[in-house]
N, C-alpha and C positions, 0 to 999 in steps of 0.2 A: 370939883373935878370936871365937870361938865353942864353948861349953863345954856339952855334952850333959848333963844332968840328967833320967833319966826318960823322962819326955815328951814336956821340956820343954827347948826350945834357948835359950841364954844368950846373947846379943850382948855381949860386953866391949871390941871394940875402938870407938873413936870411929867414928859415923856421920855422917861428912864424906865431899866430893865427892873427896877426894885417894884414897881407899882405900875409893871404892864399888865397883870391878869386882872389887878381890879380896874384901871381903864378900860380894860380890854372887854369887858361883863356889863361896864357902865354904859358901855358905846352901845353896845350889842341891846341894851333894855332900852334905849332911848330913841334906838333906830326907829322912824315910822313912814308912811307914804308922806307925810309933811315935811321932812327934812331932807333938803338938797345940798344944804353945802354944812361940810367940816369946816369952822374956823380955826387957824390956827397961830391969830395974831397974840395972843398971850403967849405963845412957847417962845422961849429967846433963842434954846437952845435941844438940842433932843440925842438919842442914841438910838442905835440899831433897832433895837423897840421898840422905836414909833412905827417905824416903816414894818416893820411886822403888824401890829397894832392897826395900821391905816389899813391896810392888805385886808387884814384879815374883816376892817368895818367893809370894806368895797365887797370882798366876798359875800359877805352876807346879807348886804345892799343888794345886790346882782341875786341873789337868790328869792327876796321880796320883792322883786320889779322895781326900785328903786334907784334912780340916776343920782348920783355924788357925785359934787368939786370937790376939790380942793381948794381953800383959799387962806391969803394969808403965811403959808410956809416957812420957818426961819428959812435963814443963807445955810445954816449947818446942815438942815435937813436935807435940802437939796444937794449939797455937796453928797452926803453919805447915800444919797438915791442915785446919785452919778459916777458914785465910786465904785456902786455893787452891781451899776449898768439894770437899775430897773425905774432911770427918771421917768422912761416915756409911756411909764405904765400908771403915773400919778394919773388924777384929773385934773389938772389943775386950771384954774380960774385965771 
């Protein structure tokens, strides 16, 4: 689901609504002052629940003093962050 590298946290499982709250639980335990960037070159593809899901890792980032990128993003993801007008709220990398 989520493989630590570094800095740098990995998202491997699919970012679909079916298995956003245990993403959503995984991110939130793995968050620490060591981790700066999401990667999210393993998703091909994603729905409306990542970008909740991402949201919701930055808020709680932003609550522990923690700066997060974004890296990596599919094209799909960005398309649906463009669509609901909250691209420019990514971090991205």
């Amino acid at each position: 689901m989520l493989e630590r590298s570094g800095s740098s946290l990995k998202v491997t499982a699919p970012m679909y609504f079916s298995g956003a709250a245990q993403l959503l639980k995984a991110g939130r335990a793995a968050l620490t002052d060591e981790i700066s960037e999401i990667d999210l070159s393993s998703i091909e593809d994603a729905d409306s629940a990542a970008l909740a899901v991402l949201f919701a890792w930055l808020r709680e980032a932003k609550a522990r003093n923690i700066s997060l990128r974004i890296v990596n993003p599919p094209a799909g993801l960005l398309s649906l962050a463009a669509l609901y007008g909250v691209d420019e709220f990514l971090p991205l990398a």
